[in-house]
VMD Tcl script that builds the backbone (N, CA, C; Angstrom):
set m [mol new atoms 312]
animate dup $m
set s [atomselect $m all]
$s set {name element resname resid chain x y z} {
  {N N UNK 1 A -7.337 29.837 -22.465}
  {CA C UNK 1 A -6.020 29.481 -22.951}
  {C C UNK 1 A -5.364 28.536 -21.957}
  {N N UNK 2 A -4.946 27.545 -22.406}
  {CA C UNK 2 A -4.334 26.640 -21.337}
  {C C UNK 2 A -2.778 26.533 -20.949}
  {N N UNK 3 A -2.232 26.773 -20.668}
  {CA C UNK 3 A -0.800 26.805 -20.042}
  {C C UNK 3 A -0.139 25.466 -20.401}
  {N N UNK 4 A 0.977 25.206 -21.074}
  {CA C UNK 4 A 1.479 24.728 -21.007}
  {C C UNK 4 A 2.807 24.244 -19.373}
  {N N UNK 5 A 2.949 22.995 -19.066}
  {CA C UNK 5 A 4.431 23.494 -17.367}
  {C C UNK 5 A 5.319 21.983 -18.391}
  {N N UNK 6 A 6.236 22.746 -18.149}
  {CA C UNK 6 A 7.563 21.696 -18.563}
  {C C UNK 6 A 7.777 20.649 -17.223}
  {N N UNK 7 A 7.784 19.374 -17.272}
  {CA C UNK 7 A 8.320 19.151 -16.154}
  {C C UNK 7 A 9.210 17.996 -16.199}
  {N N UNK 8 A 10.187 17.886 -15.388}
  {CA C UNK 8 A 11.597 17.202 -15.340}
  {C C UNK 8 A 11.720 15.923 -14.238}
  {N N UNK 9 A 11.772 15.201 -14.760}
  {CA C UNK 9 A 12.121 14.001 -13.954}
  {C C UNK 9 A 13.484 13.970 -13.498}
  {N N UNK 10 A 13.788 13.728 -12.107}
  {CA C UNK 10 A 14.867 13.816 -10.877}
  {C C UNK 10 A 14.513 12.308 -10.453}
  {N N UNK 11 A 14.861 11.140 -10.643}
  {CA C UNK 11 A 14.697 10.232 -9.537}
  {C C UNK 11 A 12.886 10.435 -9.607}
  {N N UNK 12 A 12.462 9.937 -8.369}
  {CA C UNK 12 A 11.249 9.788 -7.570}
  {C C UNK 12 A 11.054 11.596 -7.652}
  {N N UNK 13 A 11.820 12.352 -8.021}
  {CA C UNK 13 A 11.126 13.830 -7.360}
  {C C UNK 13 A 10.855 14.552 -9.316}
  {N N UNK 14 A 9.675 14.925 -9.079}
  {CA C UNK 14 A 9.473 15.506 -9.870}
  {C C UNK 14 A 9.095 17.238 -9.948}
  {N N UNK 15 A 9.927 17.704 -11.213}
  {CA C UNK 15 A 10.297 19.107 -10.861}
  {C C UNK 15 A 9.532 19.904 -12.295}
  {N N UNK 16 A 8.480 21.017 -11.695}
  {CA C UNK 16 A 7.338 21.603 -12.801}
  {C C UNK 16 A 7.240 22.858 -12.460}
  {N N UNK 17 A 7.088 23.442 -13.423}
  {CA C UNK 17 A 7.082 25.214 -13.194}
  {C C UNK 17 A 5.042 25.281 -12.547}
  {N N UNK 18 A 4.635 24.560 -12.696}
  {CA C UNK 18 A 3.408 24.729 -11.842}
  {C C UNK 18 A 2.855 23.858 -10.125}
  {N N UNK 19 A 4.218 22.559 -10.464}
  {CA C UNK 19 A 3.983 22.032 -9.015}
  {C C UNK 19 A 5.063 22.132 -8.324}
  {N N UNK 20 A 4.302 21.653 -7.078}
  {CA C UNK 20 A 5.533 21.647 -6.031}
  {C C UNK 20 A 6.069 20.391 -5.811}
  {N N UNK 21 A 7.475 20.172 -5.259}
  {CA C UNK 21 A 8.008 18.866 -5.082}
  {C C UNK 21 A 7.116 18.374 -4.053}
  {N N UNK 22 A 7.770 16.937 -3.360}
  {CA C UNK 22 A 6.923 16.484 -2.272}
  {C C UNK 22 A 8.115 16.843 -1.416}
  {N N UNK 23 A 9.111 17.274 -1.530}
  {CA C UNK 23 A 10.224 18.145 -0.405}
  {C C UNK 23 A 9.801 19.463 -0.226}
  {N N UNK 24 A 9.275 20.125 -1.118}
  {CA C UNK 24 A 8.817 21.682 -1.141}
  {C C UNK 24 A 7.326 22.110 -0.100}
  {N N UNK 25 A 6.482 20.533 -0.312}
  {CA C UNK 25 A 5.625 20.653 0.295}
  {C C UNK 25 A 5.671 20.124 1.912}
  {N N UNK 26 A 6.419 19.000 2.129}
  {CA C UNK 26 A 6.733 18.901 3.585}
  {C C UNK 26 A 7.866 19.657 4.110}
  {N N UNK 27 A 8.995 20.804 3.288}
  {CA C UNK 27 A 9.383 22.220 4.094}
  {C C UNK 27 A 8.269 22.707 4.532}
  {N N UNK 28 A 7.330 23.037 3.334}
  {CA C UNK 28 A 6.459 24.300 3.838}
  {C C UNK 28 A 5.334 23.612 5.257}
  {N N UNK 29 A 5.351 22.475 4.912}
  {CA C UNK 29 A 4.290 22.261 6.672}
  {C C UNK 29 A 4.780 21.875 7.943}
  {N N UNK 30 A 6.232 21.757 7.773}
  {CA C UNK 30 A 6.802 21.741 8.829}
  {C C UNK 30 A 7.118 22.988 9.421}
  {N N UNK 31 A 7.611 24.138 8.254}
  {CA C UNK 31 A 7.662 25.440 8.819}
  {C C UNK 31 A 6.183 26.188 9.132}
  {N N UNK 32 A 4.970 25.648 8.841}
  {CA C UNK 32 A 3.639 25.706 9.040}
  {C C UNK 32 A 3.400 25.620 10.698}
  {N N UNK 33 A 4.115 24.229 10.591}
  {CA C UNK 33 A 3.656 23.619 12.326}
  {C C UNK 33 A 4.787 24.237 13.192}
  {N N UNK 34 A 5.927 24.806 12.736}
  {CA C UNK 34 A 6.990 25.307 13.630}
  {C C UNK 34 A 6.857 26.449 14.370}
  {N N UNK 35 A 5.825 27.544 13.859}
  {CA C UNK 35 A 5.643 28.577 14.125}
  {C C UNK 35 A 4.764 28.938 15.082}
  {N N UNK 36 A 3.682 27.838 15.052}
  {CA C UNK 36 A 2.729 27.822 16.071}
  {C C UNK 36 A 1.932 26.188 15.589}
  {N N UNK 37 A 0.729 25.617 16.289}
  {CA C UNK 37 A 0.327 24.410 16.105}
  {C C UNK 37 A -0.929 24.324 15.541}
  {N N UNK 38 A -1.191 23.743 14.552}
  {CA C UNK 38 A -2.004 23.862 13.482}
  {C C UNK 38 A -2.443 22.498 13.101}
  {N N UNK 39 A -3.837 23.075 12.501}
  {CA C UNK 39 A -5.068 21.750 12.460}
  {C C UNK 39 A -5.017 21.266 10.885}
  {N N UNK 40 A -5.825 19.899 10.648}
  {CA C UNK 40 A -5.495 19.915 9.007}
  {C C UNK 40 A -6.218 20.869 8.576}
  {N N UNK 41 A -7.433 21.014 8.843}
  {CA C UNK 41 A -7.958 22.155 8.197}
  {C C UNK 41 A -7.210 23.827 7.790}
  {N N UNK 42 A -6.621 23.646 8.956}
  {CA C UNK 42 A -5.477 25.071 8.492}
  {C C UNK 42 A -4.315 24.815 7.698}
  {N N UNK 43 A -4.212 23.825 8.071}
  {CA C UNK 43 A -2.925 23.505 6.709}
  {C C UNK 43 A -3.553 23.162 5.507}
  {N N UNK 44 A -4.531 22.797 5.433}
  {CA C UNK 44 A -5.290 22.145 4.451}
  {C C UNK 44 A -5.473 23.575 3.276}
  {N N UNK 45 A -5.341 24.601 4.122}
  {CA C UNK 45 A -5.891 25.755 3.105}
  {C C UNK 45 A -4.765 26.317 2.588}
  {N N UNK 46 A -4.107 26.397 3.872}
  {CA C UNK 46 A -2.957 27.212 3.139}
  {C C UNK 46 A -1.985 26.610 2.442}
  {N N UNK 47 A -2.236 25.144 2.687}
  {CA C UNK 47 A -1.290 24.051 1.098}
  {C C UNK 47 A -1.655 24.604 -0.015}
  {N N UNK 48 A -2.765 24.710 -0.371}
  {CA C UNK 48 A -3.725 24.483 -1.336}
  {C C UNK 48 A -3.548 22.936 -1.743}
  {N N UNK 49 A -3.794 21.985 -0.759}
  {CA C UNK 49 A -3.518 20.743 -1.111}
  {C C UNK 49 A -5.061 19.657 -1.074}
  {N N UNK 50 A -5.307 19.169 -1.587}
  {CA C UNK 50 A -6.208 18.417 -1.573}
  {C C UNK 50 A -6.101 17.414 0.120}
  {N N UNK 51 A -7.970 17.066 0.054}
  {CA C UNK 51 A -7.402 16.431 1.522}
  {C C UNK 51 A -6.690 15.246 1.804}
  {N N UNK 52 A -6.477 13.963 0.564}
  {CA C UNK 52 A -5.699 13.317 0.811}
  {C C UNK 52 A -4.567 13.446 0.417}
  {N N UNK 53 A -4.583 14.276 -0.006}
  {CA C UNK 53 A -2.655 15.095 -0.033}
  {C C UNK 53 A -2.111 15.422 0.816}
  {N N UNK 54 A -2.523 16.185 1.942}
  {CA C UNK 54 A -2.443 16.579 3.150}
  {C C UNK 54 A -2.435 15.212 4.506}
  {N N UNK 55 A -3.650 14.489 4.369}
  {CA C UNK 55 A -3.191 13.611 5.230}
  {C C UNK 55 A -2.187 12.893 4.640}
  {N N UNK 56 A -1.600 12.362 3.349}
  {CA C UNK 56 A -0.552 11.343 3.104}
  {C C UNK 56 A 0.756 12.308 3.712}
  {N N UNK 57 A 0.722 13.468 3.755}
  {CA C UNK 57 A 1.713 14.428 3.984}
  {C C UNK 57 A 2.290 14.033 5.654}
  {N N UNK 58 A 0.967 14.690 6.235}
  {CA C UNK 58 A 0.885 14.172 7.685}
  {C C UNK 58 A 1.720 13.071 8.444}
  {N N UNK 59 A 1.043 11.965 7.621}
  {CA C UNK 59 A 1.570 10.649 8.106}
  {C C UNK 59 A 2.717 10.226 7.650}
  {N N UNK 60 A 3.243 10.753 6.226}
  {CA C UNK 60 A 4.357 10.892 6.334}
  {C C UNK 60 A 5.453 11.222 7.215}
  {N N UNK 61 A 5.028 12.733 7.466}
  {CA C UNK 61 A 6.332 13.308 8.940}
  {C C UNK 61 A 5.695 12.998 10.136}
  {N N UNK 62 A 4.213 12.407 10.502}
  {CA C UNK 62 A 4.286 11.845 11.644}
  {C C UNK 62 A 5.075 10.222 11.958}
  {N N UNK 63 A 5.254 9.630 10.882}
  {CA C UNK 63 A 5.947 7.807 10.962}
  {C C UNK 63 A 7.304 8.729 10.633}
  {N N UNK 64 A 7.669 9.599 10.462}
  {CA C UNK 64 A 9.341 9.916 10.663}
  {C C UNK 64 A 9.522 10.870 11.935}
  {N N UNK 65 A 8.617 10.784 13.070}
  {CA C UNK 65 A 8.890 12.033 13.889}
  {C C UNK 65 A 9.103 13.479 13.410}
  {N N UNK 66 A 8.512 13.411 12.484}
  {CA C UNK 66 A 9.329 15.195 12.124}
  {C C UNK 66 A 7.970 16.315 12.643}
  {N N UNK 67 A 6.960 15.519 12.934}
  {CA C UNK 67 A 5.733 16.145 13.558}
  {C C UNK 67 A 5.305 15.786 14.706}
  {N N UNK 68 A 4.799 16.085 15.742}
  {CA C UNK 68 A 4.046 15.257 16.353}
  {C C UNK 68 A 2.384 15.587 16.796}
  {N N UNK 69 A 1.411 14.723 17.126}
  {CA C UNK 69 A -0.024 15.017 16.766}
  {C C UNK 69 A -0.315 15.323 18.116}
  {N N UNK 70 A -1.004 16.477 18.379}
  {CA C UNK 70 A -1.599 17.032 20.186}
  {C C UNK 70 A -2.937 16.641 20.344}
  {N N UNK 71 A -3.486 16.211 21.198}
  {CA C UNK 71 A -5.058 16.689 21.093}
  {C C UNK 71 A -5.753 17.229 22.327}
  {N N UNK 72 A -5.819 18.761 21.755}
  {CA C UNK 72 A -6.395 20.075 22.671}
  {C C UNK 72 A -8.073 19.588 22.829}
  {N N UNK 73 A -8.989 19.073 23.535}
  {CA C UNK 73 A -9.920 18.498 23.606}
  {C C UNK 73 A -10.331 17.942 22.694}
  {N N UNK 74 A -10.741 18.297 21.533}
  {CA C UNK 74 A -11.831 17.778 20.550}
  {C C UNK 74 A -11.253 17.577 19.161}
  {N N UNK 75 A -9.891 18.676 19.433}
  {CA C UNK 75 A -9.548 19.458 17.923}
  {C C UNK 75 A -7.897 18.731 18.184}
  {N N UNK 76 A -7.454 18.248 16.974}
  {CA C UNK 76 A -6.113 17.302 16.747}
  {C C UNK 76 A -5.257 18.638 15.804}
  {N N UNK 77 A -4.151 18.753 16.567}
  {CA C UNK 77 A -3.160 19.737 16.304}
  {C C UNK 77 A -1.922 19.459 15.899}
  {N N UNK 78 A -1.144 19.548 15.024}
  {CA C UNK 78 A 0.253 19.199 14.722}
  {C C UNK 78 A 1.432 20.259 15.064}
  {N N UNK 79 A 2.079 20.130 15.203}
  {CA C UNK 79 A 3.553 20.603 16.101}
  {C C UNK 79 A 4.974 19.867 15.409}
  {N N UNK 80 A 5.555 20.903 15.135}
  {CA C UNK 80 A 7.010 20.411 14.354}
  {C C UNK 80 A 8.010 20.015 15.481}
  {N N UNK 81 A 8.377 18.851 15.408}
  {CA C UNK 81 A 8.890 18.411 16.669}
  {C C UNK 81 A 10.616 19.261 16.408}
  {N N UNK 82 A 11.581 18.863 18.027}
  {CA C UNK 82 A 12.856 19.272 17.352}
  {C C UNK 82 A 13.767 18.328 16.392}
  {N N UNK 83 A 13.363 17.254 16.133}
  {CA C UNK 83 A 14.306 16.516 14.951}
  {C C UNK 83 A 13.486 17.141 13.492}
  {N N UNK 84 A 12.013 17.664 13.930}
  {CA C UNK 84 A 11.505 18.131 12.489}
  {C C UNK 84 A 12.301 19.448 12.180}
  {N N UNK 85 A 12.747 20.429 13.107}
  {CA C UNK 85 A 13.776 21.832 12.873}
  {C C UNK 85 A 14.186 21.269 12.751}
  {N N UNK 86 A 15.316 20.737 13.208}
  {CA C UNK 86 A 16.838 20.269 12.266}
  {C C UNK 86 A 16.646 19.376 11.023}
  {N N UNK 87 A 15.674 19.100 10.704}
  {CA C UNK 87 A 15.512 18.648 9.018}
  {C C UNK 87 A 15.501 19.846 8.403}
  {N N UNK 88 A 14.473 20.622 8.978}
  {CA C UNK 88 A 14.079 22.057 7.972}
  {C C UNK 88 A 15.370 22.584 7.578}
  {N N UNK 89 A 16.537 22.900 9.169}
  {CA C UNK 89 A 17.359 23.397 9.362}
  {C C UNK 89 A 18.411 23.232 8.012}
  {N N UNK 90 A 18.447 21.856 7.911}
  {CA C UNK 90 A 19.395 20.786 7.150}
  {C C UNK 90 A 18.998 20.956 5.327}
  {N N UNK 91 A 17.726 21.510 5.144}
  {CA C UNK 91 A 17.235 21.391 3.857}
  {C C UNK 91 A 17.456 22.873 3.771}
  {N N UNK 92 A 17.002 23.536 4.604}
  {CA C UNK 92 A 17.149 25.193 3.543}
  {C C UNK 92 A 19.057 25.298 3.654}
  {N N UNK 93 A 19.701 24.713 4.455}
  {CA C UNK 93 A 21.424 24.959 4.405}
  {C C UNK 93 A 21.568 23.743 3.086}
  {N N UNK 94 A 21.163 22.663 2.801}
  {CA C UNK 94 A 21.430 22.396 1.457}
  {C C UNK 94 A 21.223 23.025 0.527}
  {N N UNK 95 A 19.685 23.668 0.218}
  {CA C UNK 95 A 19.408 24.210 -1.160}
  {C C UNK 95 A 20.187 25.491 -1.336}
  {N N UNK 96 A 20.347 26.324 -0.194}
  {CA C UNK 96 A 21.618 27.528 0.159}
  {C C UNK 96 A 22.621 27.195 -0.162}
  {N N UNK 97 A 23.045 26.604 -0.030}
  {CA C UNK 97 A 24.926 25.776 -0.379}
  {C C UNK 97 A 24.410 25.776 -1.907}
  {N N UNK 98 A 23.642 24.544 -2.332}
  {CA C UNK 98 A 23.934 23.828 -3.575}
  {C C UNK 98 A 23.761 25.168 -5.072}
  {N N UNK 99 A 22.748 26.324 -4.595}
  {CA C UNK 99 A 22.493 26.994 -5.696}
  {C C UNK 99 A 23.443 28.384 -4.875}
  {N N UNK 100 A 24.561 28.045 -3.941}
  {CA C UNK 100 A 24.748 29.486 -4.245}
  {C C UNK 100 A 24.241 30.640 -4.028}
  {N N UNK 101 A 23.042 30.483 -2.954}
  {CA C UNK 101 A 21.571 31.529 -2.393}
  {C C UNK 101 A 22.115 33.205 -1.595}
  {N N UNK 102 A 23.657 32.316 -0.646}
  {CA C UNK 102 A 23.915 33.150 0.656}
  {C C UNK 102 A 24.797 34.207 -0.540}
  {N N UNK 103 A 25.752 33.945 -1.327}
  {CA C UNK 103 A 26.212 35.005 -2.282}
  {C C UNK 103 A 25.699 36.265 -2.927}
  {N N UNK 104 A 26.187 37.101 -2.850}
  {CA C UNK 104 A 25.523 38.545 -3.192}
  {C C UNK 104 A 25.671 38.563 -4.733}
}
mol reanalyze $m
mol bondsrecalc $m
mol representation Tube
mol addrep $m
């Protein structure tokens, strides 16, 4: 049986009950790399993102500083820099404000 996903055009962002935005997906790998420092391969899985999804991701928040790239001998590591927290910071206090989240 195949699933139907509704999905809604916003501008450039597109919004689907089966995908994720491309804001939904660079929150989640910045809060990925914030927590500790992580390889594509580890982000790679826990995106569930294809691999050039993941590197366009990458190079995305690495050409905006919001990441920056380590390399522990052999193995290339990403790290959420501090202008990448205060984006995160800045996006979960928007989507909180705009829908009304912090209200009981």
């Amino acid at each position: 049986m195949r699933r139907s996903s509704h999905n809604c055009c916003l501008g450039d962002i597109v919004m689907s009950s089966s995908r994720r935005s491309k804001f939904e997906i660079w929150a989640e790998v910045l809060e990925f790399c914030l927590r500790a420092k992580r390889t594509q391969t580890w982000l790679l899985r826990k995106t569930r993102l294809k691999t050039s999804a993941i590197k366009e991701t990458l190079q995305f928040l690495l050409s905006r500083s919001l990441i920056e790239q380590l390399n522990e001998g052999d193995i290339i590591k990403y790290h959420t820099t501090q202008r990448g927290e205060e984006v995160l910071k800045r996006f979960y206090t928007l989507v909180n404000d705009y829908f009304d989240l912090n209200q009981s």
